[in-house]
C-alpha atoms as a printed R data frame, in Angstrom:
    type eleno elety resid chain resno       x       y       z
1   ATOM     1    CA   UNK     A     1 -14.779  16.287  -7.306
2   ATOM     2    CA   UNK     A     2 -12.807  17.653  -3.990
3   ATOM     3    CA   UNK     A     3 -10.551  15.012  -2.580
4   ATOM     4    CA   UNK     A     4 -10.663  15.590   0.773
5   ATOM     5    CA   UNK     A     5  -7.361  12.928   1.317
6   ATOM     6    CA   UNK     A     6  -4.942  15.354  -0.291
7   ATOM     7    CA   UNK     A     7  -6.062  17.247   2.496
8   ATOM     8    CA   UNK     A     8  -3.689  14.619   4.740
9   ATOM     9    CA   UNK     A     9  -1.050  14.685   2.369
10  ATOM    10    CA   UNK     A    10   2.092  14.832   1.888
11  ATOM    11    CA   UNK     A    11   2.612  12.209   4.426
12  ATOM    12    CA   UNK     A    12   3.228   8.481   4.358
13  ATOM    13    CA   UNK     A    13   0.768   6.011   3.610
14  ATOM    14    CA   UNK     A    14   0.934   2.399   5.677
15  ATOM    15    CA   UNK     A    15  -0.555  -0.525   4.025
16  ATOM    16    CA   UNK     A    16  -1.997  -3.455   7.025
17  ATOM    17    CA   UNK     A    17  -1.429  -6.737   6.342
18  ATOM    18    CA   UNK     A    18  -4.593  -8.937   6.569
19  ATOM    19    CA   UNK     A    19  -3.315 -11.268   8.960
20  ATOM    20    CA   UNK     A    20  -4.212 -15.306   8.620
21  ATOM    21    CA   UNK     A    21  -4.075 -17.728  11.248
22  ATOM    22    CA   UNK     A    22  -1.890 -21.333  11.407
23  ATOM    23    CA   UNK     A    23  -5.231 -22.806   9.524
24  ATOM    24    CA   UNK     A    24  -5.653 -19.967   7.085
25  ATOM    25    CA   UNK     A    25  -8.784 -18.062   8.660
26  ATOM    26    CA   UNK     A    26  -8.463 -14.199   8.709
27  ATOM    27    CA   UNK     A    27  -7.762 -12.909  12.165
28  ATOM    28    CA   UNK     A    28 -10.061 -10.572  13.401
29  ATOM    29    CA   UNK     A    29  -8.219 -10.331  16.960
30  ATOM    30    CA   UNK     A    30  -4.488  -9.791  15.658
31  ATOM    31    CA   UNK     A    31  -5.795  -7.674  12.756
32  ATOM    32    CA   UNK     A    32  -7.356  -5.239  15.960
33  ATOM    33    CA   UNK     A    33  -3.836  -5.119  17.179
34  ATOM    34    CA   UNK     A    34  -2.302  -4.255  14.784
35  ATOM    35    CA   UNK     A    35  -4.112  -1.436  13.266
36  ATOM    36    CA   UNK     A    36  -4.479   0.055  16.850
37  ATOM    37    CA   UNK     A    37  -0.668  -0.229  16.403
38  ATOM    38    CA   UNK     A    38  -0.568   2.213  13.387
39  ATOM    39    CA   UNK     A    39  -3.105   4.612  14.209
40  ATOM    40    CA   UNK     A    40  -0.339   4.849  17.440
41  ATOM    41    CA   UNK     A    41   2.133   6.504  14.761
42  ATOM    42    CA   UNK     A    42   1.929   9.402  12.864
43  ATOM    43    CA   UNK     A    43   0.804   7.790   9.256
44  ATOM    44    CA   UNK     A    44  -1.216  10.188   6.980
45  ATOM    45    CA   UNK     A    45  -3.634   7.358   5.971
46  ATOM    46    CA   UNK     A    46  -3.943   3.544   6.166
47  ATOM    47    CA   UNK     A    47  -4.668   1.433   3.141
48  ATOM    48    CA   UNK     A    48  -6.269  -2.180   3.885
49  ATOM    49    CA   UNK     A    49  -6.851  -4.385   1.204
50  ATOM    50    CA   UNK     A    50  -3.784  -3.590  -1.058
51  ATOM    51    CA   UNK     A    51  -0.664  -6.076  -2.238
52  ATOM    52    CA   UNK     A    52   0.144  -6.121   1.208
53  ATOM    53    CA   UNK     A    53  -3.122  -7.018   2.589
54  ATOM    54    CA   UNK     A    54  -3.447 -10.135   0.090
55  ATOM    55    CA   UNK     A    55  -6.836  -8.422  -1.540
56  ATOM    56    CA   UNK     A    56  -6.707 -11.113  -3.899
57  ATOM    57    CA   UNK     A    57  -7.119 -13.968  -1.153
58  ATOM    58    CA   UNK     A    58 -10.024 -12.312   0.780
59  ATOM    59    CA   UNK     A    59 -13.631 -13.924   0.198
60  ATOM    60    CA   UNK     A    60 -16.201 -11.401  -0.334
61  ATOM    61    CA   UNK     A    61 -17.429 -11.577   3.181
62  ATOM    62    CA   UNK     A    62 -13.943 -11.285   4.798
63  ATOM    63    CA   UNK     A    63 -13.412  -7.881   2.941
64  ATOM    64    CA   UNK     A    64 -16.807  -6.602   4.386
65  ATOM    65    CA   UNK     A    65 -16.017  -7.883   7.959
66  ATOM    66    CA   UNK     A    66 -12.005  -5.780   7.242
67  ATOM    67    CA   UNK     A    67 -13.376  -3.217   5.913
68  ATOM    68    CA   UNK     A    68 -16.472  -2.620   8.659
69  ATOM    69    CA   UNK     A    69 -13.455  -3.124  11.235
70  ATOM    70    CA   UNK     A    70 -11.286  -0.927  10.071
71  ATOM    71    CA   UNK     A    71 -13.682   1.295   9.077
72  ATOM    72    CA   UNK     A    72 -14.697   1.989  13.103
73  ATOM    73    CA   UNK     A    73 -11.665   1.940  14.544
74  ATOM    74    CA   UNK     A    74  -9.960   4.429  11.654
75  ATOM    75    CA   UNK     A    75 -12.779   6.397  11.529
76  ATOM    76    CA   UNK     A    76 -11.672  10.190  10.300
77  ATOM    77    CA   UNK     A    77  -8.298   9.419  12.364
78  ATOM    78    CA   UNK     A    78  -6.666   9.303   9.207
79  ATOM    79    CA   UNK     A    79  -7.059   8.710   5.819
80  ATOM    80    CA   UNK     A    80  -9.090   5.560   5.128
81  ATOM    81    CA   UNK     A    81  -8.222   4.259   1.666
82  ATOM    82    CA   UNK     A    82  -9.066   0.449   0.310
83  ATOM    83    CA   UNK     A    83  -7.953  -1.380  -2.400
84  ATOM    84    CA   UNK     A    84 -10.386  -3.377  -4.653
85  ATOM    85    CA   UNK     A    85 -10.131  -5.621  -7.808
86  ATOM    86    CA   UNK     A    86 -10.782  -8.794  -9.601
87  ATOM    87    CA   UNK     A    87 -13.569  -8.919 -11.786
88  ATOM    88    CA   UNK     A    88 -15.941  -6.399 -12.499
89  ATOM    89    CA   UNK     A    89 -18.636  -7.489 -10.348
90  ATOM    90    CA   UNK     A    90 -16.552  -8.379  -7.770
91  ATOM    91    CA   UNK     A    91 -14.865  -5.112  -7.567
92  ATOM    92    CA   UNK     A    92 -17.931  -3.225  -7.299
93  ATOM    93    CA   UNK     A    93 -18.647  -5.414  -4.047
94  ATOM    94    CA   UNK     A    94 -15.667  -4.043  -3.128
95  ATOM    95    CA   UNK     A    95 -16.460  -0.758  -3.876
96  ATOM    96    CA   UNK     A    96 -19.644  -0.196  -1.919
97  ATOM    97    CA   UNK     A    97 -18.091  -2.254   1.108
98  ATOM    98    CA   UNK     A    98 -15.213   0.420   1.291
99  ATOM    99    CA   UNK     A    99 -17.942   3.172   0.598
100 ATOM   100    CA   UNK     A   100 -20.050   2.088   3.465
101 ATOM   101    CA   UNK     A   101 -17.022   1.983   5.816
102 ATOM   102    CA   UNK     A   102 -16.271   5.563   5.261
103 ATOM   103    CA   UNK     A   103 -13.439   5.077   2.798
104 ATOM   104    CA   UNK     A   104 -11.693   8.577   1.823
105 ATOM   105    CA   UNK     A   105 -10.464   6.530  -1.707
106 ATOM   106    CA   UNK     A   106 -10.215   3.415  -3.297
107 ATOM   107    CA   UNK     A   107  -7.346   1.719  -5.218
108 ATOM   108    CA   UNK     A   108  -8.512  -0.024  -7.935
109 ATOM   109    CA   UNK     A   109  -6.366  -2.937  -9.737
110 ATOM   110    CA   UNK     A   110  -6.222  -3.907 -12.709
111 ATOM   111    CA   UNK     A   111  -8.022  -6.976 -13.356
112 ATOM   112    CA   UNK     A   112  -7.159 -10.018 -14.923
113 ATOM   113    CA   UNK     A   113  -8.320 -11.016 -18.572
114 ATOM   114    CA   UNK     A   114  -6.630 -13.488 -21.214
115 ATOM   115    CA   UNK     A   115  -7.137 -10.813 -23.793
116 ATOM   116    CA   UNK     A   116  -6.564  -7.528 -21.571
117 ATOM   117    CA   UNK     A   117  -7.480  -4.372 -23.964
118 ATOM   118    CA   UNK     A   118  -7.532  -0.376 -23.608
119 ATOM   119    CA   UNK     A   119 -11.181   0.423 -24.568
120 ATOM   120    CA   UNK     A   120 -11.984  -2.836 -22.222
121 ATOM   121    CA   UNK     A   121  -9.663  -1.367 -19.525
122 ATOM   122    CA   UNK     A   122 -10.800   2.147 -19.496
123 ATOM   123    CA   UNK     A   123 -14.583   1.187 -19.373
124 ATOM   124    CA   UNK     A   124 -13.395  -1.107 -15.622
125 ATOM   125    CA   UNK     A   125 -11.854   1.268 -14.017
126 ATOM   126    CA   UNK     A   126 -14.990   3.620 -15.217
127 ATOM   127    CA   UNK     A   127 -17.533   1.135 -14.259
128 ATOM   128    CA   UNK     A   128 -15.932   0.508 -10.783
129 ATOM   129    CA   UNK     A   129 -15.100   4.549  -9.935
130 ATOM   130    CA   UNK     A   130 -18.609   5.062 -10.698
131 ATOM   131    CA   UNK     A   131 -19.843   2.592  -7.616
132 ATOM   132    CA   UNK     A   132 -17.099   3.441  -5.601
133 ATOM   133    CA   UNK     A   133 -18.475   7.268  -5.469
134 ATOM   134    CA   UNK     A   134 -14.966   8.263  -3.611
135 ATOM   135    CA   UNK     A   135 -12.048   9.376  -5.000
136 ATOM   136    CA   UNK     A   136  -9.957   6.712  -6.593
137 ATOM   137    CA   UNK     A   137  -6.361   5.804  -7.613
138 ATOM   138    CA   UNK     A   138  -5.200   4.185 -10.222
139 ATOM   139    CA   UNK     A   139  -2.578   1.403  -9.440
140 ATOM   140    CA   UNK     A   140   0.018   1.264 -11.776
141 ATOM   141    CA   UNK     A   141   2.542  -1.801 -10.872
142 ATOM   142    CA   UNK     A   142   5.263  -3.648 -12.844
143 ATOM   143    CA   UNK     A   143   2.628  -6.698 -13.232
144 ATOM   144    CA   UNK     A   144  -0.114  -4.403 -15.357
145 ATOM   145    CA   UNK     A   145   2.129  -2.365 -17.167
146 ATOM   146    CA   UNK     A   146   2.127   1.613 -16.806
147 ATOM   147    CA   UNK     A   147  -0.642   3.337 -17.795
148 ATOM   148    CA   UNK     A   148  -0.544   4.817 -21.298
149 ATOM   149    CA   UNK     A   149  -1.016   8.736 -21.665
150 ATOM   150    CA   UNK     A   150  -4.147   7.076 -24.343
151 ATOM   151    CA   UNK     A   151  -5.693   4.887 -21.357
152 ATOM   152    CA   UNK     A   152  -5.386   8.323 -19.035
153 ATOM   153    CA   UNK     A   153  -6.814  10.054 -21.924
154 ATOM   154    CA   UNK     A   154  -9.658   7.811 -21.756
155 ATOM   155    CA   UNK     A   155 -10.360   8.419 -18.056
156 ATOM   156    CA   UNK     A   156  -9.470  11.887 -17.657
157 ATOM   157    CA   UNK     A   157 -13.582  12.794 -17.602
158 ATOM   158    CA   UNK     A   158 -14.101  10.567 -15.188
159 ATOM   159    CA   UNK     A   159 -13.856  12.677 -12.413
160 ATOM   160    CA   UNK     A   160 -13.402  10.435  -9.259
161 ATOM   161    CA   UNK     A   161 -10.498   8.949 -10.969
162 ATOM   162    CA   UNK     A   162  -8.076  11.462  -9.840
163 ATOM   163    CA   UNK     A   163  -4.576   9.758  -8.159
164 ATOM   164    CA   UNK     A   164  -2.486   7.421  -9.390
165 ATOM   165    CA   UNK     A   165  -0.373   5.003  -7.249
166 ATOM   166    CA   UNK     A   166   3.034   4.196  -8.755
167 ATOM   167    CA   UNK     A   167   4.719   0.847  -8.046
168 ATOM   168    CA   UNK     A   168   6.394   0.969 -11.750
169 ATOM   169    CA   UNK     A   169   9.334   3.702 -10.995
170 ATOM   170    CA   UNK     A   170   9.221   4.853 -14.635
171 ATOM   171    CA   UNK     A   171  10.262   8.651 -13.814
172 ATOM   172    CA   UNK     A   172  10.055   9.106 -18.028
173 ATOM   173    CA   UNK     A   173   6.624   8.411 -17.813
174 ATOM   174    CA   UNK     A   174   5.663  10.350 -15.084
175 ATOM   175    CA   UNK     A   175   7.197  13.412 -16.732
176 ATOM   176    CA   UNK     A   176   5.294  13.007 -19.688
177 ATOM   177    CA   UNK     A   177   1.893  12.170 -17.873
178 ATOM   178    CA   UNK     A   178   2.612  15.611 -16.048
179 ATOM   179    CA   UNK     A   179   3.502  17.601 -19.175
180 ATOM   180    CA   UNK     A   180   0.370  16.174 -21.008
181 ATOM   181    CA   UNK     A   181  -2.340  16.126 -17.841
182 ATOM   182    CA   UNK     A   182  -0.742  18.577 -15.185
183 ATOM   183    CA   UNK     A   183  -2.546  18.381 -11.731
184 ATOM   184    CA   UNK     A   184  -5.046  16.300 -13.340
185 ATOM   185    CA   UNK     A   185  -4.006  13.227 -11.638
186 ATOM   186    CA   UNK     A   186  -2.166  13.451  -8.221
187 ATOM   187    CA   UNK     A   187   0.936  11.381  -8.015
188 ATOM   188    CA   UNK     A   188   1.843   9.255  -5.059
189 ATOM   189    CA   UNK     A   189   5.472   7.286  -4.756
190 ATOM   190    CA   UNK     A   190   4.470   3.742  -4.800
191 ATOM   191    CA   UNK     A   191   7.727   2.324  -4.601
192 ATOM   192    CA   UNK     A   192   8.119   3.804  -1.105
193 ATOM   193    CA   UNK     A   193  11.261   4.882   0.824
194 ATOM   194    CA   UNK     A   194  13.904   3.796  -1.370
195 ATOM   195    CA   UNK     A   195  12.325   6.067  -4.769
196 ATOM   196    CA   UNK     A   196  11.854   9.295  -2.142
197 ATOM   197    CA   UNK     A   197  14.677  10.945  -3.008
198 ATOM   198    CA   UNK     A   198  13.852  10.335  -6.462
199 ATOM   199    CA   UNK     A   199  10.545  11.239  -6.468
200 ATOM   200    CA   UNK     A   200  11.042  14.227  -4.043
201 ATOM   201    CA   UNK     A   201  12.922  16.343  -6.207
202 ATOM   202    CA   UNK     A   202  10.153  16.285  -8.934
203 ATOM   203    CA   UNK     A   203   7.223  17.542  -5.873
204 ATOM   204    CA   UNK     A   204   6.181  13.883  -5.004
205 ATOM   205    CA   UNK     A   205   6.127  14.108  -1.258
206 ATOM   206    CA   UNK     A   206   3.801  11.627  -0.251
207 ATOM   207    CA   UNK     A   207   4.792   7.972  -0.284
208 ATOM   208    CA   UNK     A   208   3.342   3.867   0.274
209 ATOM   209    CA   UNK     A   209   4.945   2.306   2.733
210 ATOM   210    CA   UNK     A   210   4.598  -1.865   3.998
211 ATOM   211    CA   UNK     A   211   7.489  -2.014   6.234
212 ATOM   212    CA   UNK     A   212   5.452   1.069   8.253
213 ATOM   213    CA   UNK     A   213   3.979  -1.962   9.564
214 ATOM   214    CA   UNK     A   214   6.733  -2.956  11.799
215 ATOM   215    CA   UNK     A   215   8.636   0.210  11.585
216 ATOM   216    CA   UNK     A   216   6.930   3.341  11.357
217 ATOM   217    CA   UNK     A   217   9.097   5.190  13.525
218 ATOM   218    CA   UNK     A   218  11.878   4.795  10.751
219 ATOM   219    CA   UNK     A   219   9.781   5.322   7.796
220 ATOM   220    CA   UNK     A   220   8.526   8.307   8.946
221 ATOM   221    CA   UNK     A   221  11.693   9.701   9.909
222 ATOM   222    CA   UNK     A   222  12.940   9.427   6.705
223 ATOM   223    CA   UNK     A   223   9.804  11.498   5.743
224 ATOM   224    CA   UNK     A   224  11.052  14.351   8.139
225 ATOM   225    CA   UNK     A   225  14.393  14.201   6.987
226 ATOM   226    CA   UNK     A   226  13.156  14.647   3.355
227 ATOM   227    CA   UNK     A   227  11.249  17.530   4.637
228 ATOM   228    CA   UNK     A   228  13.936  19.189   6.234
229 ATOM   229    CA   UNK     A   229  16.452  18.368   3.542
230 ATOM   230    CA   UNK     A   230  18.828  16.396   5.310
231 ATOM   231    CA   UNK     A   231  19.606  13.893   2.043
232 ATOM   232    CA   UNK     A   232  23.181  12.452   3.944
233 ATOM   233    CA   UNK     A   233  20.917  10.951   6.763
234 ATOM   234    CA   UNK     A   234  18.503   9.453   4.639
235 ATOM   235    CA   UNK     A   235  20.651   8.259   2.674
236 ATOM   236    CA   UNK     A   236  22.523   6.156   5.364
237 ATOM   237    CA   UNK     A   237  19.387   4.713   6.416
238 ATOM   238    CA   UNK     A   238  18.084   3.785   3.136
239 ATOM   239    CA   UNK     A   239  21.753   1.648   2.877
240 ATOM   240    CA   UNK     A   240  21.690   0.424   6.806
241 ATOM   241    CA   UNK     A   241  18.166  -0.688   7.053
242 ATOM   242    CA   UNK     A   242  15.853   0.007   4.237
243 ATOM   243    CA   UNK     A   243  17.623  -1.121   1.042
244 ATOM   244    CA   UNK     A   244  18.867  -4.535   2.649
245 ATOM   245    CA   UNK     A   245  15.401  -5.155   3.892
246 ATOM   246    CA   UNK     A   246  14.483  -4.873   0.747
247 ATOM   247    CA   UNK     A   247  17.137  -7.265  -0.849
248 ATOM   248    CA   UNK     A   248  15.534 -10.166   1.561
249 ATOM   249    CA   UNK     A   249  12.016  -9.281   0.458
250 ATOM   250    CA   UNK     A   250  13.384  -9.926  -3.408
251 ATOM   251    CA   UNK     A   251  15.391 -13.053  -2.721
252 ATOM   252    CA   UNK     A   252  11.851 -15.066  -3.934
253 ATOM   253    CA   UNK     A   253   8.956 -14.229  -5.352
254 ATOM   254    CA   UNK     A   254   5.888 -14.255  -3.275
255 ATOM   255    CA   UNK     A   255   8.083 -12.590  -0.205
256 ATOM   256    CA   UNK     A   256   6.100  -9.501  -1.024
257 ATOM   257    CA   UNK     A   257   4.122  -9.791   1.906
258 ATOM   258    CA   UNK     A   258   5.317 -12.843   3.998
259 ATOM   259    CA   UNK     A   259   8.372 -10.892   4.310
260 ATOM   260    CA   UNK     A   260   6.527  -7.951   5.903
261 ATOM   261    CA   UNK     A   261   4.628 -10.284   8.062
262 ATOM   262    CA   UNK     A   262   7.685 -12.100   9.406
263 ATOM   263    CA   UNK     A   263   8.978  -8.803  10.411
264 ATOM   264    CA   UNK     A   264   6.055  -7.764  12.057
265 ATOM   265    CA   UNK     A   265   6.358 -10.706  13.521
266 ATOM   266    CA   UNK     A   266   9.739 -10.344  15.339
267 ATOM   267    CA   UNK     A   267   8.874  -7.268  16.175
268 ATOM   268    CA   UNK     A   268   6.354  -8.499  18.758
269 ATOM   269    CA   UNK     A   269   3.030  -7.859  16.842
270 ATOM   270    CA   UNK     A   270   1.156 -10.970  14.656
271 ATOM   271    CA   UNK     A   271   1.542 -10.725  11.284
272 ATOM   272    CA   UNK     A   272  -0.060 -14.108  10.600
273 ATOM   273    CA   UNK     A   273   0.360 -16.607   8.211
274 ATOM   274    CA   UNK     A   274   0.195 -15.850   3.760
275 ATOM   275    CA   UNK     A   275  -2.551 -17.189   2.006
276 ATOM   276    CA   UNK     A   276  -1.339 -19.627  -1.292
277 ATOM   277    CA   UNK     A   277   0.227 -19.025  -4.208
278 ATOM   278    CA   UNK     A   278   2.327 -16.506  -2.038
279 ATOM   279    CA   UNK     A   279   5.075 -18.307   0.446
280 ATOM   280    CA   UNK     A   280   6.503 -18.331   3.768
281 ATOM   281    CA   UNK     A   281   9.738 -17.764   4.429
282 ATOM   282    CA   UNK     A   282  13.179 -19.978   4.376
283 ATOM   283    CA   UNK     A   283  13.943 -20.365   7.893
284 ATOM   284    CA   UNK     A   284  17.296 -18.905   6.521
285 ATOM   285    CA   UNK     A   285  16.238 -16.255   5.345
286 ATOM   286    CA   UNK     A   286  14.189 -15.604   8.584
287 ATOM   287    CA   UNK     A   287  17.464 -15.856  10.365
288 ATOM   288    CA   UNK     A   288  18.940 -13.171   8.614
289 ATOM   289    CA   UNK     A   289  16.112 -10.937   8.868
290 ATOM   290    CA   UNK     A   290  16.472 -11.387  12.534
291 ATOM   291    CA   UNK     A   291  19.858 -10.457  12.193
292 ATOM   292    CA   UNK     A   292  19.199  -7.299  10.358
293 ATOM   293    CA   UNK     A   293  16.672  -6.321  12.768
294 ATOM   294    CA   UNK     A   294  18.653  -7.248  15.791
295 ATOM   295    CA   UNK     A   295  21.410  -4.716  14.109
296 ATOM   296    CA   UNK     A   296  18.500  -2.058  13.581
297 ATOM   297    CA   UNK     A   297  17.218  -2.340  17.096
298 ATOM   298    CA   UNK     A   298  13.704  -3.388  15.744
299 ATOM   299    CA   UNK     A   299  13.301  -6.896  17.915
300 ATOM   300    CA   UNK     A   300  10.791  -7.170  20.189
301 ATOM   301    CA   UNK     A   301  11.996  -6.552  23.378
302 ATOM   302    CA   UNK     A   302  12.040  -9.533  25.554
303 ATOM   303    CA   UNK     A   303   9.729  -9.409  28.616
304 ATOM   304    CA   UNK     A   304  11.808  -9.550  32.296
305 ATOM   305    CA   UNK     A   305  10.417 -10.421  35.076
């Protein structure tokens, strides 16, 4: 199948949040915003409905108003990539929702099960590929596991199934899914700007990115530098901004995305409120993301009169 997205690529991919008001409804207004923020920036592709757009807390009809939205205001502007998941069925909704918005790929999750199995696995991500029609990634994250050289065996003849998103960092296994499938399936650096040196050295140029939500400028400057080989500079901003950042985002589970949120927050767009089981948070903790911002010179800037 020809994947028109690697046609963007390399590049860095944002992820939107899905932005929820004080009483928990999803914000069509402040979700406008803040795309027409990051098709402002010079992002390869956006990615709604990930981790970082709480895919898992969106009712069936709130992904198909997202995804219509997004879907006319991305348009072929750039990539146009969703994420889907849950069960099978529900997945599948997914799929043709992100297919009838114009999606370039899909990112499909693993599901939950009790008694989670490789045949059972293989024939999902099959089942789902095969509505989606686009190309797909696989999403391989710390919570499901990496995906075994015998699952990618498995799905190799599917042909749609052709990129895998890494949020696992095993470089071992990459190597080995390269020396056993090649091209087969195209790589992307999950774990965003802190693996990019890593992952640059081995031809993995394209990265995820969540804090492109509030700072694109900066992730995609470490993109450049990457490009032109200046490894001292990113380096320095991977310890000054991005790395720290990161250290407040891991201080709690279910920060993931309330940490990105709060940031776009003080930045002056609306992040909105997390959906339950993740958590706002600490008003500590907010205080000394402030702080790091303030040092970064990513505040909002206040309005004079």
């Amino acid at each position: 199948m020809e994947n028109p997205l690697l046609k963007r690529f390399p590049g860095v991919i944002g992820f939107p949040v899905s932005p929820f008001s004080d009483t928990g409804e999803f914000d069509t207004a402040a979700f406008r915003e803040n795309v027409k923020f990051m098709l402002d920036t010079r992002l390869a592709a956006l990615a709604f409905c990930g981790s970082n757009g709480e895919m898992q807390s969106l009712t069936i009809d709130e992904y198909r108003e997202l995804s219509a939205i997004a879907g006319e205001m991305v348009g072929r502007k750039k990539g146009l990539i969703f994420g889907v998941g849950q069960t099978l069925r529900t997945a599948q909704a997914q799929a043709r929702a992100a297919r009838e918005a114009g999606a370039e790929a899909v990112i499909i999750m693993a599901p939950y099960s009790p008694d989670m199995n490789e045949p059972g696995l293989a024939d999902y991500y099959k089942a789902v590929a095969e509505v989606a029609e686009v190309p797909a990634f696989l999403y391989q994250t710390k919570w499901s596991g990496i995906l075994s050289l015998s699952l990618l065996e498995r799905l190799q003849d599917t042909e749609n199934i052709c990129m895998v998103k890494d949020e696992n960092g095993s470089m071992s296994h990459y190597l080995n899914v390269r020396a056993n499938f090649g091209d087969r399936f195209h790589w992307v650096n999950g774990m965003a700007e802190p693996f990019a040196p890593t992952y640059w050295n081995h031809g993995v140029h394209t990265y995820t990115s969540g804090l492109a939500c509030f700072m694109p400028q900066i992730t995609l400057e470490i993109h450049d530098l990457a490009t032109a080989g200046n490894w001292d500079r990113v380096k320095t901003i991977l310890d000054e901004i991005v790395v720290p950042l990161y250290a407040i985002r891991n201080r709690r589970e279910g920060y993931k995305c309330s940490m990105i949120k709060m940031g776009m927050t003080l930045a002056g767009l609306k992040g909105g409120r997390v959906r339950t089981p993740l958590i706002e948070m600490s008003p500590a903790d907010v205080d000394d993301l402030k702080e790091l911002m303030t040092r970064a010179g990513l505040l909002a800037q206040p309005v004079t009169a």
